[in-house]
N, C-alpha and C positions, 0 to 999 in steps of 0.2 A: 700619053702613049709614048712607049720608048722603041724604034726600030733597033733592033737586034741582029747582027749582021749573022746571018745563018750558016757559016763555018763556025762560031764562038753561041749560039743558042744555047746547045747541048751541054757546053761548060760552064755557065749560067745558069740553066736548068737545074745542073746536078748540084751543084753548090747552094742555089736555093734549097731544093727538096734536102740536102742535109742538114740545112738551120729549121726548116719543117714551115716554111718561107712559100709563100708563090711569088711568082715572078715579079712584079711590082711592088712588092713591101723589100725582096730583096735590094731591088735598086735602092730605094729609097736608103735602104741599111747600109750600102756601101758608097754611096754620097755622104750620109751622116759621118759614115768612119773615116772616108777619105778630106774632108774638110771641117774635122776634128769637133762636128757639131753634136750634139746628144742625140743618139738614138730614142726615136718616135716611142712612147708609152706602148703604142697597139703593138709595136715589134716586140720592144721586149718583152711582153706578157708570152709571146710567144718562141721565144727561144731561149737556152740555158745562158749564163751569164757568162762563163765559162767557151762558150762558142763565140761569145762576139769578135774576138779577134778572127779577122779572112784564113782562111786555109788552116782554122784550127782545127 
């Protein structure tokens, strides 16, 4: 469980629902990306490759 501080949910949110992501695989995706570790198999089956970079 990750608390989410609830001014910053909604931009979290939205950035999941754009990689087609819920909210806890998102995390996990931008841990992997931030400490340059491979992204989870289950993630990427589920989004474009093309997306993995943040704020693509």
């Amino acid at each position: 469980m990750v608390r989410t501080p609830e001014k910053q949910y909604l931009h979290y949110k939205n950035e999941a629902d754009t990689l087609g992501l819920d909210l806890c695989d998102y995390y996990v995706y931008v841990m992997a990306m931030h400490h340059e570790l491979p992204i989870p198999h289950y993630i990427q089956d589920r989004i474009d490759p093309a997306q993995y970079k943040l704020g693509a």
